[in-house]
VEXMI-384218 format. One line per field, with one value per residue: residue number from 1; x, y, z of N, C-alpha, C in turn; residue in three letters. Coordinates in steps of 0.2 Angstrom, whole numbers, plus 5000, padded with zeros to 4 digits. Atoms other than C-alpha are relative to their C-alpha. Layout:
BEGIN
resi: c(NUM,...)
nx: c(X,...)
ny: c(Y,...)
nz: c(Z,...)
cax: c(X,...)
cay: c(Y,...)
caz: c(Z,...)
cx: c(X,...)
cy: c(Y,...)
cz: c(Z,...)
resn: c(ALA,...)
//
This chain:
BEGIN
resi: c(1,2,3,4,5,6,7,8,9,10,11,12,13,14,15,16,17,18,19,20,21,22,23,24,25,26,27,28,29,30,31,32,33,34,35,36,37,38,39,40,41,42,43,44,45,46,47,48,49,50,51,52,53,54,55,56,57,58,59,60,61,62,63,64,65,66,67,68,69,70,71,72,73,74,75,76,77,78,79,80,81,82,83,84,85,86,87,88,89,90,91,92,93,94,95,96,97,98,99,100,101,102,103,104)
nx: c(5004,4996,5003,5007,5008,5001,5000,5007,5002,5000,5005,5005,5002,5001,5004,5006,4998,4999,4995,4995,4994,4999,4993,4991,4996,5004,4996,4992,5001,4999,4993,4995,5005,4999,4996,4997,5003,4994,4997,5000,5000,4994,4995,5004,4996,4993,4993,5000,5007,5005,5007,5002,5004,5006,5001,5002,4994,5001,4996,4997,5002,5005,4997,4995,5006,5004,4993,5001,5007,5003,4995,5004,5005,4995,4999,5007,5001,4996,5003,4995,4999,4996,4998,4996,4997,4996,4997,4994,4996,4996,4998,4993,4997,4995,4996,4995,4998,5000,4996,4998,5000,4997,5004,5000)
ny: c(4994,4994,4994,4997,5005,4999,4994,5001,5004,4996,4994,5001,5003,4994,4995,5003,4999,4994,4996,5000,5002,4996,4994,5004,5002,5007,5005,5002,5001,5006,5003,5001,5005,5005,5001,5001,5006,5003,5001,5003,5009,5003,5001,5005,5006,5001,4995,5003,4998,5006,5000,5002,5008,4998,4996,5006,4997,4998,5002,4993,4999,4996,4995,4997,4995,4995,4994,4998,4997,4992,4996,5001,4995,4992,5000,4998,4991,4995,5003,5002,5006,5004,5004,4995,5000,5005,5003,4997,5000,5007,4999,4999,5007,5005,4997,4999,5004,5006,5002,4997,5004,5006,5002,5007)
nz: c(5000,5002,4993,5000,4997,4992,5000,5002,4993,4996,5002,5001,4992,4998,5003,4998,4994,4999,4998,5006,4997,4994,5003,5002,4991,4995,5002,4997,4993,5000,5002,4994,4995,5004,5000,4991,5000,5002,4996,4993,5001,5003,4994,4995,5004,5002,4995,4996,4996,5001,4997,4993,5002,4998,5006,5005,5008,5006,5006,5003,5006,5000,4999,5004,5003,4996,5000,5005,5002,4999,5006,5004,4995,5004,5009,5002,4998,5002,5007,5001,5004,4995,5006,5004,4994,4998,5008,5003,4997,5002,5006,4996,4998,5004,5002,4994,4998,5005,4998,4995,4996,5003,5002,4999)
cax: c(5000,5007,5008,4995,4981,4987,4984,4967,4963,4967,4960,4944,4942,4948,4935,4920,4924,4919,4935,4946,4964,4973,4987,5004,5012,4997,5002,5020,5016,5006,5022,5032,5019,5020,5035,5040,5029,5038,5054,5047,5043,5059,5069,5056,5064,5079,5088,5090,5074,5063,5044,5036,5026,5011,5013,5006,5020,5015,5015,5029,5020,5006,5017,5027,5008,5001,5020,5015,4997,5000,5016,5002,4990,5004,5008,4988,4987,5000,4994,5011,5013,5022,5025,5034,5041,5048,5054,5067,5070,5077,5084,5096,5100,5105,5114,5124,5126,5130,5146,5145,5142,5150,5137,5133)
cay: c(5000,5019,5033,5040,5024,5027,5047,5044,5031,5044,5060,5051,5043,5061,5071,5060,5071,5091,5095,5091,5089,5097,5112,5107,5109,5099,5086,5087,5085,5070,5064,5067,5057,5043,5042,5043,5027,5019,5021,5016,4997,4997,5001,4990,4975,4978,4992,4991,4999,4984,4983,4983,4965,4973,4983,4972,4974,4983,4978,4987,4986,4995,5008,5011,5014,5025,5035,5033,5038,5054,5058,5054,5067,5080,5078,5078,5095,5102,5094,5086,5071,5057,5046,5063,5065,5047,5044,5060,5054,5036,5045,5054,5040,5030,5044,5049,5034,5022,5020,5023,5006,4988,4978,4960)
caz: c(5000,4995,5010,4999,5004,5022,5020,5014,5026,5038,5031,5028,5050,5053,5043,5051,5065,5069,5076,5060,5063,5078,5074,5067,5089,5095,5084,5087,5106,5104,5092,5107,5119,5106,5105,5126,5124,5114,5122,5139,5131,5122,5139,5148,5137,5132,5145,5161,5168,5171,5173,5189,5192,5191,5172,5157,5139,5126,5109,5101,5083,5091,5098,5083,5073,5085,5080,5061,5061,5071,5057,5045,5056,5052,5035,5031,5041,5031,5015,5012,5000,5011,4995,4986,5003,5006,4987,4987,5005,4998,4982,4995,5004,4990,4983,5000,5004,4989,4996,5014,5021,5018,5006,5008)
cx: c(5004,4998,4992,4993,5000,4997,4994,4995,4999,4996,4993,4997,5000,4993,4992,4996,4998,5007,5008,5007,5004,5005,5006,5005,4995,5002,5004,5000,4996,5005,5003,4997,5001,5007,5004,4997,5004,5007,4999,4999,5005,5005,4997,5004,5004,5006,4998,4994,4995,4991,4998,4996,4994,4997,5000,5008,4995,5003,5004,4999,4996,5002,5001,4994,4996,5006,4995,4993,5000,5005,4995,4993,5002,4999,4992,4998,5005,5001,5007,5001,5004,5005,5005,5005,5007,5005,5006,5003,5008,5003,5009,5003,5005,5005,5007,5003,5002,5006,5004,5001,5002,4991,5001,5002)
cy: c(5006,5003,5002,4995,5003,5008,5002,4997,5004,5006,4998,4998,5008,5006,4997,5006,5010,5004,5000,4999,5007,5006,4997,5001,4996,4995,4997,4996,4994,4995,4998,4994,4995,4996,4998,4992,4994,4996,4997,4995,5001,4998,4996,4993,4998,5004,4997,5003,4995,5001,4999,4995,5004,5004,4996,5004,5000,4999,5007,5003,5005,5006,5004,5003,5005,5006,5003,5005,5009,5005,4999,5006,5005,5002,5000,5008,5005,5000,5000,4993,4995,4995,5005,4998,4995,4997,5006,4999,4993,5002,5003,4995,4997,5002,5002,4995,4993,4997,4998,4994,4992,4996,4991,4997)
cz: c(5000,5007,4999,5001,5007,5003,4999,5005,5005,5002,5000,5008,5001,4999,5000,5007,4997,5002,4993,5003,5004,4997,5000,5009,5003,5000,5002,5007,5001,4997,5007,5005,4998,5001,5008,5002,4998,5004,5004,4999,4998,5006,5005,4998,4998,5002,5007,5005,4998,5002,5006,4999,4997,4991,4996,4994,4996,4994,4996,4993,5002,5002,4995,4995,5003,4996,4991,4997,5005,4994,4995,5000,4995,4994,4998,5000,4996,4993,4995,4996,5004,4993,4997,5004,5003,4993,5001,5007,4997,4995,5003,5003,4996,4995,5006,5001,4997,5001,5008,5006,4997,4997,5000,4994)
resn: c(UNK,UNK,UNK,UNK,UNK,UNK,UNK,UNK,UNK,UNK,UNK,UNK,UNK,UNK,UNK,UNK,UNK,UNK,UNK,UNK,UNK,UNK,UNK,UNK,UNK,UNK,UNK,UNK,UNK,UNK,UNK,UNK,UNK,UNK,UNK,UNK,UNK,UNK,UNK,UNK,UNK,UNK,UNK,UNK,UNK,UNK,UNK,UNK,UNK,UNK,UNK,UNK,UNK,UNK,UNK,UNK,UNK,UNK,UNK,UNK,UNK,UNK,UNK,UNK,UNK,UNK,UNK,UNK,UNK,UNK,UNK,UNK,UNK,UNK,UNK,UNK,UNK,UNK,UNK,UNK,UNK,UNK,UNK,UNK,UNK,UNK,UNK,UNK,UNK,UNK,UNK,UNK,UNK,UNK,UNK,UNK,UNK,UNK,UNK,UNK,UNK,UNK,UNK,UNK)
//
């Protein structure tokens, strides 16, 4: 599926809705939130700050979409192409970095 399905997907759940999408630092600030989520499973599993008995694990796929659907939020509200977006990210990459890293 293209960003622009998932954009759609989105714009269309949002626009069910009177209050439309929140302002580009609302946004950001639940990003931030998202993402503190995240982190807190990943260091629950893999660092040294352990769960208390009593805190369930969180799936980290569901984490990780809760990140993309609010970066999807953004880019909606700012009426951003994700697909343009991610194509001239990968064009740099594979320009900058065509030599930068050992190849299998």
């Amino acid at each position: 599926m293209s960003l622009a399905t998932y954009q759609k997907e989105v714009n269309d759940w949002v626009n069910q809705f009177r209050i439309k999408y929140f302002q580009p630092l609302e946004i950001l600030t639940r990003l931030v939130e998202e993402v503190g989520e995240l982190a807190r499973e990943l260091n629950h599993r893999f660092g040294s700050k352990k769960k208390k008995v009593n805190e369930k694990n969180k799936e980290i796929g569901d984490e990780i979409a809760d990140i993309i659907f609010t970066l999807i939020c953004l880019a909606n509200s700012l009426d951003i192409d994700l697909d343009k977006s991610f194509n001239k990210m990968m064009e740099k990459l594979n320009r900058r970095d065509r030599q930068r890293y050992e190849r299998k």
